[in-house]
C-alpha positions as CSV (number, residue, x, y, z in Angstrom):
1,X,155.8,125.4,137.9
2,X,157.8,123.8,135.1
3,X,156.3,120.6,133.5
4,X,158.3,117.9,133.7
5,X,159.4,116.2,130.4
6,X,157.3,113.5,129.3
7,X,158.6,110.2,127.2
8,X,155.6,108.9,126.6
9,X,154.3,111.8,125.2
10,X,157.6,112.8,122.9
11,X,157.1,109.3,121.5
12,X,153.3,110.0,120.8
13,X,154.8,113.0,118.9
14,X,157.0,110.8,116.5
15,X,154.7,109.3,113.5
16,X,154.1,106.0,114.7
17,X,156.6,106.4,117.7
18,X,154.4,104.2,119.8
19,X,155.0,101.2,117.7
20,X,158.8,101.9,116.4
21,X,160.1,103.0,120.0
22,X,159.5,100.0,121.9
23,X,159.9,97.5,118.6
24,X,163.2,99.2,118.5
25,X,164.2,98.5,121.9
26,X,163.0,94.8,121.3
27,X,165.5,94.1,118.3
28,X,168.2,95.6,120.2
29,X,167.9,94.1,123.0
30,X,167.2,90.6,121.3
31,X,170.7,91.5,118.8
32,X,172.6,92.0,121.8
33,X,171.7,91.5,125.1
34,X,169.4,88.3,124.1
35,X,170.5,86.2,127.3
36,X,169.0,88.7,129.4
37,X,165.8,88.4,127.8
38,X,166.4,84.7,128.1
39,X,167.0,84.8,131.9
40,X,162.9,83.2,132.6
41,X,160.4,84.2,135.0
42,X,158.4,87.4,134.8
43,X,161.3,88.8,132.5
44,X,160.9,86.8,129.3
45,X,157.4,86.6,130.1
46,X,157.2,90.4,129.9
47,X,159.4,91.2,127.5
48,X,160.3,88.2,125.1
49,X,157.2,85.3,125.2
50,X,154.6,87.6,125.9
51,X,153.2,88.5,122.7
52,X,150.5,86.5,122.4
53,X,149.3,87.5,126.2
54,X,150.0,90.8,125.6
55,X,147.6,90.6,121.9
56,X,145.3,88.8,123.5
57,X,144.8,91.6,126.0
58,X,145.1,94.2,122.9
59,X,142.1,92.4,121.5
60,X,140.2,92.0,124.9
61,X,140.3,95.9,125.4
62,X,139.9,96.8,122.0
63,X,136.4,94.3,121.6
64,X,135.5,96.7,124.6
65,X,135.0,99.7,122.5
66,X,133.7,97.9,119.6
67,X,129.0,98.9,119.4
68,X,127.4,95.6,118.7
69,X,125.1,97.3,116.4
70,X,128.3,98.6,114.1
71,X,129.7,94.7,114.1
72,X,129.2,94.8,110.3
73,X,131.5,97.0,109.5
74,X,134.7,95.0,111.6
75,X,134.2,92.1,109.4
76,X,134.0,94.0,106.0
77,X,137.1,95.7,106.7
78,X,138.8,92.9,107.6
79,X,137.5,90.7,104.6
80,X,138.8,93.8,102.4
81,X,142.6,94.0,103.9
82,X,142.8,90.0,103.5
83,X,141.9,89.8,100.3
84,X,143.8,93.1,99.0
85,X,146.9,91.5,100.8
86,X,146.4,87.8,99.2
87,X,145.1,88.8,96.0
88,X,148.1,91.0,95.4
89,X,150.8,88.5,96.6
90,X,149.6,85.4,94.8
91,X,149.3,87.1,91.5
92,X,152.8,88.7,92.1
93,X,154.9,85.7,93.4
94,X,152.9,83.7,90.3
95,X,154.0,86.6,87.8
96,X,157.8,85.9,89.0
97,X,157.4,82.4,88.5
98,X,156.1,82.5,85.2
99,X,158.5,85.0,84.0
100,X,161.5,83.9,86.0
101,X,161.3,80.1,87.3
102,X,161.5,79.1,90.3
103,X,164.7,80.8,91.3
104,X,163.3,83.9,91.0
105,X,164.6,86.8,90.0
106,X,167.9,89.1,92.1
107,X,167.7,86.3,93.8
108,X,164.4,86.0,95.5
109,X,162.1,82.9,95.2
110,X,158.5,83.1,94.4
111,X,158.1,81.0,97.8
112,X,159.9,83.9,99.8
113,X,157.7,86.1,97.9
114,X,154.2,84.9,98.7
115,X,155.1,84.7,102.2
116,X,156.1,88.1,102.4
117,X,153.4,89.7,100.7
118,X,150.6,87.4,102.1
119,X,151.4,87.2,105.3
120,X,150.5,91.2,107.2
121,X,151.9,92.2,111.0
122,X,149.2,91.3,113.0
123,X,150.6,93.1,116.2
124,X,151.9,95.8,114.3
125,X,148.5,96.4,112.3
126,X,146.7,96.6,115.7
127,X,148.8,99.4,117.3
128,X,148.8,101.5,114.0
129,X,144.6,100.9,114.7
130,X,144.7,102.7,117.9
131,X,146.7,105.4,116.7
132,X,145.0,106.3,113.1
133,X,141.9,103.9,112.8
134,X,139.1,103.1,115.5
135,X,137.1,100.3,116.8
136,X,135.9,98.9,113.7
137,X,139.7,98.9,112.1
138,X,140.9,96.9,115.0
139,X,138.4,94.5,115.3
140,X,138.7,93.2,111.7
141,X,142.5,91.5,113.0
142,X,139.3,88.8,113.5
143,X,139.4,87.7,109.9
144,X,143.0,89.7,108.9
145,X,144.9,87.1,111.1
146,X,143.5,84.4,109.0
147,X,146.9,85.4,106.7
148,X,149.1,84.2,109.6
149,X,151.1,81.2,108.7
150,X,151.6,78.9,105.1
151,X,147.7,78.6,104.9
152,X,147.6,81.1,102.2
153,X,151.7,80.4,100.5
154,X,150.7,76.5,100.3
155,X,147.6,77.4,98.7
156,X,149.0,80.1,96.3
157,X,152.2,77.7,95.3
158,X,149.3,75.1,94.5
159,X,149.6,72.7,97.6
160,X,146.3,73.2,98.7
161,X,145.6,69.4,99.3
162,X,148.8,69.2,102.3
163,X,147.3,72.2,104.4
164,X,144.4,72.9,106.4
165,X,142.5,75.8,107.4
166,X,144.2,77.3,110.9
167,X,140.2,77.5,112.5
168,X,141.5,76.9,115.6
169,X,144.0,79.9,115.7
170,X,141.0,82.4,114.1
171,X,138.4,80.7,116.8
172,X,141.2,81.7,119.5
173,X,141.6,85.2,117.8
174,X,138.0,85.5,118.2
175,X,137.9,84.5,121.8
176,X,139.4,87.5,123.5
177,X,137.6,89.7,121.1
178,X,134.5,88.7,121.9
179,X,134.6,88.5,125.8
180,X,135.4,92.2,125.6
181,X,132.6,93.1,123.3
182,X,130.5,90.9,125.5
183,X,132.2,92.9,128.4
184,X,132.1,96.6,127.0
185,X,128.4,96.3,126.1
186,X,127.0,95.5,129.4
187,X,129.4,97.9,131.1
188,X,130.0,101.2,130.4
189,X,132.6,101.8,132.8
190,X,134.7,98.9,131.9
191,X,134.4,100.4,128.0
192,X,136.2,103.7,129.7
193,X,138.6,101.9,131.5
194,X,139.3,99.9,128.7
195,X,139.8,103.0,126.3
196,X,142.8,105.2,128.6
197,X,144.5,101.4,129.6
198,X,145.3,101.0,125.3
199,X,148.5,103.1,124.6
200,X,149.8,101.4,127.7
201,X,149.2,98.2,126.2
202,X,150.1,99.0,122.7
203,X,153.7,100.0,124.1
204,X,154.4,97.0,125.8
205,X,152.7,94.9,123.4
206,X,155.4,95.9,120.3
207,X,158.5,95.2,123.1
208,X,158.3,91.1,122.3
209,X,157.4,91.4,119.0
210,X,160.3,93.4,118.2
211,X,162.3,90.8,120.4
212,X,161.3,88.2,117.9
213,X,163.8,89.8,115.6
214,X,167.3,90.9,115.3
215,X,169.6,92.8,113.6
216,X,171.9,90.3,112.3
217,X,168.7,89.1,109.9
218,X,169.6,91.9,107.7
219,X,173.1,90.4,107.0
220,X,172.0,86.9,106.7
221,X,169.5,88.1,104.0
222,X,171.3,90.3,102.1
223,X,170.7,92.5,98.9
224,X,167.4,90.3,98.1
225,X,166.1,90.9,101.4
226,X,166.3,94.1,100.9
227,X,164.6,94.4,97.8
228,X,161.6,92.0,98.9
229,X,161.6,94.0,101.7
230,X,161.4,97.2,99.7
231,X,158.6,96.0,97.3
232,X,156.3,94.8,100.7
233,X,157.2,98.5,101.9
234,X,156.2,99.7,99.0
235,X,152.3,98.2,98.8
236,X,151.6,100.2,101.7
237,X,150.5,103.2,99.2
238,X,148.9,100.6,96.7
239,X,146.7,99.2,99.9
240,X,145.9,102.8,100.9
241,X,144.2,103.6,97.7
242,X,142.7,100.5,97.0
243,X,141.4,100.6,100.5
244,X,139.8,104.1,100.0
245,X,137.7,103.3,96.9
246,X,136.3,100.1,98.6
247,X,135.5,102.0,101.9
248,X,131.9,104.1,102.3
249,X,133.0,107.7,102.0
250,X,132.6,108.7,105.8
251,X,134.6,105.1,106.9
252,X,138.0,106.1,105.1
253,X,141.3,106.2,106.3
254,X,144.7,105.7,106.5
255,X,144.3,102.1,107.4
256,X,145.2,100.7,104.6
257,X,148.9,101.2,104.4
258,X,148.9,99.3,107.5
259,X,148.7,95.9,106.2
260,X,152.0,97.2,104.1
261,X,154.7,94.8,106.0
262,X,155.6,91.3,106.6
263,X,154.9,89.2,109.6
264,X,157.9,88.1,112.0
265,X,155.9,84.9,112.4
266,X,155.9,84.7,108.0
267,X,159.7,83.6,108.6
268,X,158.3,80.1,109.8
269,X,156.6,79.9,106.4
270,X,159.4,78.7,104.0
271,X,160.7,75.5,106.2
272,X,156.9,74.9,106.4
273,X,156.6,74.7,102.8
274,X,159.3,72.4,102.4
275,X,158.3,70.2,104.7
276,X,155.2,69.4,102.6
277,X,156.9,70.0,99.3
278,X,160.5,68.5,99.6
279,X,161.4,69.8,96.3
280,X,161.3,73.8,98.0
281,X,164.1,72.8,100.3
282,X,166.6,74.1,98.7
283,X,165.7,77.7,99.0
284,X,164.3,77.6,102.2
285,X,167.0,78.4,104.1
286,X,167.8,82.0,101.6
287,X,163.9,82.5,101.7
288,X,163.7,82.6,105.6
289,X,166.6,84.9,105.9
290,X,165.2,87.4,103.5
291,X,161.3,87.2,105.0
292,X,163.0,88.2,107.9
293,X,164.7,91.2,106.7
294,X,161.5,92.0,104.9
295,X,159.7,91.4,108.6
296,X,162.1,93.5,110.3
297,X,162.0,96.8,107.6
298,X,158.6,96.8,107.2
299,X,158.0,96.9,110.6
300,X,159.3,100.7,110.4
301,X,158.1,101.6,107.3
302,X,154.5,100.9,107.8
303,X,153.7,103.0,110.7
304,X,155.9,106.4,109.3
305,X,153.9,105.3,105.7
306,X,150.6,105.5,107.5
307,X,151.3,108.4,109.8
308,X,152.1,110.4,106.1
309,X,148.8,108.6,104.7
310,X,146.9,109.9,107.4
311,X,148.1,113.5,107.8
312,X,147.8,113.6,103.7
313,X,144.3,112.4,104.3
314,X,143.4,115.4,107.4
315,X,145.2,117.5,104.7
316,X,142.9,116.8,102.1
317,X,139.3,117.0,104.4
318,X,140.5,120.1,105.7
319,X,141.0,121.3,102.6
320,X,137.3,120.0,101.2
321,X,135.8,121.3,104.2
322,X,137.3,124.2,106.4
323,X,135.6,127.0,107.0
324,X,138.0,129.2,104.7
325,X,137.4,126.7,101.8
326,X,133.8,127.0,102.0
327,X,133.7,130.8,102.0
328,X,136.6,131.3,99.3
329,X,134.7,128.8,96.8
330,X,131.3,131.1,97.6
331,X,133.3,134.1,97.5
332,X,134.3,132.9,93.6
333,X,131.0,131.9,92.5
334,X,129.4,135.1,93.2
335,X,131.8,136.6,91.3
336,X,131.6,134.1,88.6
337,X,127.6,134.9,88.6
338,X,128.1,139.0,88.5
């Protein structure tokens, strides 16, 4: 008997086709058929207002898998990817300025900088973790979602003193997490369950976050939005490697290039600086428009970046350690020896 075609599985075929299929269909449908997603009731739930149900779930079923006795290594990961992704954005957006001013250079402010480089796709980075990490990549979103919002930009553009630690968004990102560690420990079946239910989850989860964005974003921001949103593409491969030197040798992977995109939500970040620093207003309006672009590109760049991270990575160990490898390299040094 014929098998019958499969979408879901001709997606899982595509490098990071479970994240860029359904994102896709969420920018198109939010470029242009957006009343429809508009129409209320279970609909925009579902498929337009639902991200942070549908994370929150994500992170439920993912602390399910997570071993209380590896917790450690969650945290240090996550520690790691936040300070690679600050670290290199500060010292980049305060390079511009120094060399450049305040209006940047092609165009781009140092404001629409740091917020692009700082702030990492938290929904995004978890749905790469299912498909090339494990439990330990996805349950350091825990301190990685700390870079959500202007925390970080205020603090790197030296207005520290107007903003406040977001603890009650990492308490509520902890929350979920948490329960299904709780949950996944004392029940082994529920760990099981939990495991086959997260494709499922990861597919509907990247619908409304690709909703959040449209199409029309890459004409409002231009050239310069396509050059931020080139360079934020572009730190995927500089994370990757950074990532692997500060990983044990048997914890590496691809992970890294993950944390190579912008958050949708980082397009909130320039009118949130000029709020608290009138003098930013100006460039607020540009800045948001080419975060956005940066948001949107990234978001398809990072998981085909990773997917060629990771298969360079099986490449490599296969390589070190195959079978064929082994007895080739004995096979020379007993000739070596005679």
């Amino acid at each position: 008997m014929k098998e019958k075609k499969s979408f879901f599985k001709l997606m899982q075929r595509i490098p990071g086709g479970l994240i860029i299929v359904p994102m896709l269909v969420g920018v198109l449908a939010n470029t242009f058929i957006p009343d429809v997603l508009e129409i209320g009731g279970f609909t925009t739930g579902m498929f337009k207002s639902g991200t942070a149900c549908l994370l929150g779930m994500f992170l439920l079923l993912n602390g399910a898998s997570i071993d209380v006795k590896k917790i450690g290594m969650p945290l240090y990961k996550g520690f790691v990817l936040t300070l690679m992704k600050f670290i290199f954005g500060v010292a980049f957006g305060l390079l511009v300025t120094k060399l450049c001013g305040v209006a940047g250079f092609a165009g781009i402010t140092p404001m629409a900088i740091i917020a692009a480089l700082t702030n990492s796709a938290g929904g995004l980075y978890l749905g790469l973790a299912q498909q090339y990490g494990d439990e330990t990549d996805a349950g350091a979103i825990s301190i990685l979602s700390l870079n959500d919002g202007p925390f970080f930009t205020m603090i790197a553009m030296g207005t520290a003193g107007m903003a406040s630690i977001p603890i009650y968004a990492f308490i509520a990102t902890l929350i979920p997490l948490i329960i299904g560690i709780i949950w996944g420990n004392l029940d082994d079946t529920f760990r099981k369950v939990a495991a086959d239910a997260m494709p499922i989850i990861t597919f509907f989860m990247m619908i409304p976050i690709g909703a959040g964005m449209s199409l029309m974003s890459l004409v409002q921001g231009g050239m310069a939005g396509l050059i931020l949103a080139m360079i934020s593409a572009l730190t995927a491969f500089l994370f990757y490697f950074v990532y692997q030197l500060l990983l044990p040798k048997n914890k590496r992977n691809a992970m890294g290039a993950a944390i190579g995109t912008t958050a949708a939500n980082a397009t909130s970040v320039p009118a949130s600086v000029a709020e608290v620093d009138p003098t930013w207003e100006p460039y607020a309006g540009t800045a948001t428009a080419q975060v956005a672009v940066a948001a949107i590109v990234t978001a398809f760049t990072a998981p085909i970046i990773t997917s060629m991270c990771d298969k360079r990575m099986r490449k490599k160990k296969l390589g070190i350690y195959s079978e064929e490898a082994i007895a080739e390299r004995e096979t020379m040094a007993q000739t070596q020896a005679q």
